[in-house]
SEZA-830086 format. One record per residue (C-alpha): x, y, z; residue in one letter. Coordinates in steps of 0.001 Angstrom, whole numbers, padded with zeros to 6 digits, always signed. Layout:
% SEZA-830086
XYZA
...
This chain:
% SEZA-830086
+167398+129598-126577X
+165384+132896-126041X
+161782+132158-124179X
+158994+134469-126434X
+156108+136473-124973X
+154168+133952-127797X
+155725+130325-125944X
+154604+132201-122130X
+151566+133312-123677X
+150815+129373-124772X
+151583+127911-121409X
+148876+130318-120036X
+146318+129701-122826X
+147129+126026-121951X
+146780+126193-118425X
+143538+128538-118401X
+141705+127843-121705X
+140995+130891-123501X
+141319+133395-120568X
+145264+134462-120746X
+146883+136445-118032X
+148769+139376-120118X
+152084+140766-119022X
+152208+144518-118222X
+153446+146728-120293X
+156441+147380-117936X
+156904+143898-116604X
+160495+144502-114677X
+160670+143033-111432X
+163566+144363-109102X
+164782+142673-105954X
+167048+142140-102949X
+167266+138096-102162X
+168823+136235-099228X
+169530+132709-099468X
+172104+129955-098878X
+175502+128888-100668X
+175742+125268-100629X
+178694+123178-102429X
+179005+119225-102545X
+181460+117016-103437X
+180760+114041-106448X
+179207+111696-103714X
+176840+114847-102747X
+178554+115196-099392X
+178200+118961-098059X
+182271+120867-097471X
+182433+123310-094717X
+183227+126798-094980X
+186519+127286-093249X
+185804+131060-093275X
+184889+133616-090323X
+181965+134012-089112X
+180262+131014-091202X
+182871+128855-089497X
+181993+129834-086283X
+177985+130013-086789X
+176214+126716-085025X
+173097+128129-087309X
+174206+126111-090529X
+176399+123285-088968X
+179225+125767-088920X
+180151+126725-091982X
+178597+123659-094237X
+175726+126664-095546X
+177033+129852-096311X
+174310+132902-096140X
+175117+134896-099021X
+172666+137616-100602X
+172578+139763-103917X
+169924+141592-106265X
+167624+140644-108885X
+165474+142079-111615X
+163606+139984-113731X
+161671+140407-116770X
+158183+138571-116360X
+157477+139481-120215X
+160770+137274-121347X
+161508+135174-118653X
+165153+136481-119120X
+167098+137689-115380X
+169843+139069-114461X
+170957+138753-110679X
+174076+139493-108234X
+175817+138160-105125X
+177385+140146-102516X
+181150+139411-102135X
+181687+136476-099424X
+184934+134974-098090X
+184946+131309-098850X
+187227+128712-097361X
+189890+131467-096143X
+190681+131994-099545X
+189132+135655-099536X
+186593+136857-101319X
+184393+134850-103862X
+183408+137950-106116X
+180602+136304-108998X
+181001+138486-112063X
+178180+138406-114881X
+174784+136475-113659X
+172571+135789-116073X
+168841+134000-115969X
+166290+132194-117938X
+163302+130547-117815X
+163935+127197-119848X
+160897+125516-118569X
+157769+128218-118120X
+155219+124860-117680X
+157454+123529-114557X
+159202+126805-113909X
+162506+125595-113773X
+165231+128946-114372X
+168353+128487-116013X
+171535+130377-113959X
+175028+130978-115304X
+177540+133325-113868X
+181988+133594-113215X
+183216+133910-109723X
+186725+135011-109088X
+188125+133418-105986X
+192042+132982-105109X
+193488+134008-107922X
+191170+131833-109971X
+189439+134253-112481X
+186487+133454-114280X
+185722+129721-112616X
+182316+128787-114674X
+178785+128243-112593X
+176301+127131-114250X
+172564+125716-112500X
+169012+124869-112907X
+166592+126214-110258X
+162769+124917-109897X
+161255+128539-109586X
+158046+127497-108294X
+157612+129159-105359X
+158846+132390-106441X
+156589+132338-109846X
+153805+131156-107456X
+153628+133479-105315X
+154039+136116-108098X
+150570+134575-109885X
+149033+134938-106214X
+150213+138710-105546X
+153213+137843-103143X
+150105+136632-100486X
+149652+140369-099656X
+153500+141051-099321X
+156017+142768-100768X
+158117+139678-099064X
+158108+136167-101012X
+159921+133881-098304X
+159425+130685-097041X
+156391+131164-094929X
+155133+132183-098136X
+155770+129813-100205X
+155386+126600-097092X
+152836+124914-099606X
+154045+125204-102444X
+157619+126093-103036X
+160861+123976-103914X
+162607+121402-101545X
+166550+122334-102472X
+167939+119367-104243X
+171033+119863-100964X
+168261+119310-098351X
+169470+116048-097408X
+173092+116629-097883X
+174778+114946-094571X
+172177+112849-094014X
+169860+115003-093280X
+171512+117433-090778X
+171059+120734-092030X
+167880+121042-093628X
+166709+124212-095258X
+162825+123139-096385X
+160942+124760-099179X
+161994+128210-100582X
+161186+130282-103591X
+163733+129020-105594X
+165910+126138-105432X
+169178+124288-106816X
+168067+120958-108400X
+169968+118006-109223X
+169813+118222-113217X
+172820+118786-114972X
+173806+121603-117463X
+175448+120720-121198X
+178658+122880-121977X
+178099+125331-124401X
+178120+124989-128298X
+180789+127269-128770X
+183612+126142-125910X
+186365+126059-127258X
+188234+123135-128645X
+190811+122769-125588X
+187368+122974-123148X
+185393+120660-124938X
+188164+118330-124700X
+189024+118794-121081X
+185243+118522-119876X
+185018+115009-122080X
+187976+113735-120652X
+187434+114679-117119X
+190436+116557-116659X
+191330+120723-115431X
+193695+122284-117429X
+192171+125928-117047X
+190753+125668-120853X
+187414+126793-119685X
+187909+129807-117355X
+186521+132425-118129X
+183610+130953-120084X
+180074+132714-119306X
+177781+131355-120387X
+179649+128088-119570X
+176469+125732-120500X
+173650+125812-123287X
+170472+127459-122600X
+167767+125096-121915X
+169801+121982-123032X
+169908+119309-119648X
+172526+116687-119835X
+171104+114955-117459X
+170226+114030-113885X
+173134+113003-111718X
+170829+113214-108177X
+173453+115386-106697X
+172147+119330-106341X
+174039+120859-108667X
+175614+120927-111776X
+179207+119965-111279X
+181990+122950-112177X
+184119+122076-115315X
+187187+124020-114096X
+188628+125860-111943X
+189382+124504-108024X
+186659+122964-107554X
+185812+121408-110502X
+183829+118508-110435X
+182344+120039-107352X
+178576+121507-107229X
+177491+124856-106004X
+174282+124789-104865X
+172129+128535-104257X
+169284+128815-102782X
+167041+131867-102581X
+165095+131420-099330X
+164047+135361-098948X
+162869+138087-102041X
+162341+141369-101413X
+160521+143281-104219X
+161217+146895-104685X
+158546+147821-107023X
+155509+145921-107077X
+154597+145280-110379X
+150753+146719-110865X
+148838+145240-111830X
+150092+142263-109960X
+148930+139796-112099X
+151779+138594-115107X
+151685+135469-116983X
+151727+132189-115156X
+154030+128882-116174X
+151204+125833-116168X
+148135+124077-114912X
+150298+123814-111336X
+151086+126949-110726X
+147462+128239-111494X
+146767+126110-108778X
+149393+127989-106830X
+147977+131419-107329X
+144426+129788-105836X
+146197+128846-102764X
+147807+131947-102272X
+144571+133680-103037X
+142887+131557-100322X
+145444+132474-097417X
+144972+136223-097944X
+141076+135610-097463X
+141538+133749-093933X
């Protein structure tokens, strides 16, 4: 599913009556993000990095959040994005490299962002990743013009951005609080055109390596449902059955958009770009 200028263009009509925020003519956004690698098992228990230094780090409960980081550029025209994440070592396996990353807004009203991307990680190529992340804070603060920063973090977004779905992983040990965009707990559908011996291996619960190598491994803007775990578990791979959680608690634009004002998602976040407007006047 491809989000149109015309569907964005609705949700801001519909939000705002007849007065419709219009996207620039060069809408690109580009940034550097910071954020948190979280992955839980089916019973949405948190595993723990056995890698140097996150094993070592009291910061995160050492090692059960690994600080990972990447680029971004998104298209606030399309609601189409394309990201990256930094090589990180990951349970002393070496290096989990993620290979195409690809974005879309699937949900402008509630601003949830579809994610899919491939990591490569001991000898495993291609292990399939797909999320959904509520966007809210990050669209948010975009409506409200970053609250006078070129910095959308989580003092930014305190009133308004997404609790990660993870938060209460551990019973509640390692909190992370509201950020600009989060890991939720729906689930992705595999995409339409898996292949046979995937299809078949996903339905029947079993790892065969059918579906390496699949990106996109899920349909865009299809949810299969709501499990209540963050996540959407992996279908292969060594960890599959296993959900990796990211969430972006830092963004740091490197061209500011100007005008700053692009199309918003829904009544809610119209409400958002008031509150940010209101903090910049105190």
């Amino acid at each position: 599913m491809s989000i149109k200028k015309t569907l964005l263009a609705t949700a801001v009509t519909t939000a705002m009556g007849a007065t419709a925020i219009e996207a620039q003519a060069d809408p690109i956004l580009y940034a550097d993000w910071s954020g948190l690698f979280t992955i839980l098992n089916s019973s949405g228990t948190g595993l723990q990095n056995s890698s140097y230094p996150y094993y070592g780090d009291p910061t995160w409960g050492y090692g059960f959040r690994t600080q990972v980081s990447g680029t971004m550029t998104f298209d606030l025209a399309t609601g189409a994005g394309s990201a990256t994440v930094n090589d990180f070592d990951f349970f002393a396996g070496g290096a989990a490299q993620a290979t195409t990353i690809t974005m879309q807004v699937i949900d402008p009203v509630n601003g949830l962002v579809q994610a899919n991307m491939g990591f490569n990680w001991n000898s495993n190529t291609g292990i399939p990743v797909s999320l959904i992340l509520d966007a809210r804070g990050f669209f948010g603060a975009i409506s409200g013009g970053y609250a006078g920063s070129d910095v959308i973090d989580q003092a930014t977004v305190a009133g308004y951005g997404a609790l990660p779905a993870s938060n209460g992983m551990n019973k509640g040990k390692f909190p992370i609080g509201p950020v600009p965009m989060a890991t939720t707990t729906l689930d992705t559908a595999l995409i339409s055109t898996a292949s046979a011996a995937c299809a078949a291996d996903v339905a029947n619960g079993v790892v065969n390596g059918n579906c390496l190598g699949l990106n996109p491994s899920s349909e865009i803007g299809v949810i299969a449902g709501d499990d209540g775990i963050g996540g959407s578990p992996m279908i292969d791979g060594p960890f599959a059955g296993f959900n990796a959680n990211f969430d972006i608690t830092a963004i740091h634009i490197t061209n500011v958009p100007v005008p700053a004002a692009v199309w918003l998602f829904g009544s809610g976040l119209v409400g958002l770009a008031g509150i940010a407007s209101r903090r910049r006047q105190r």
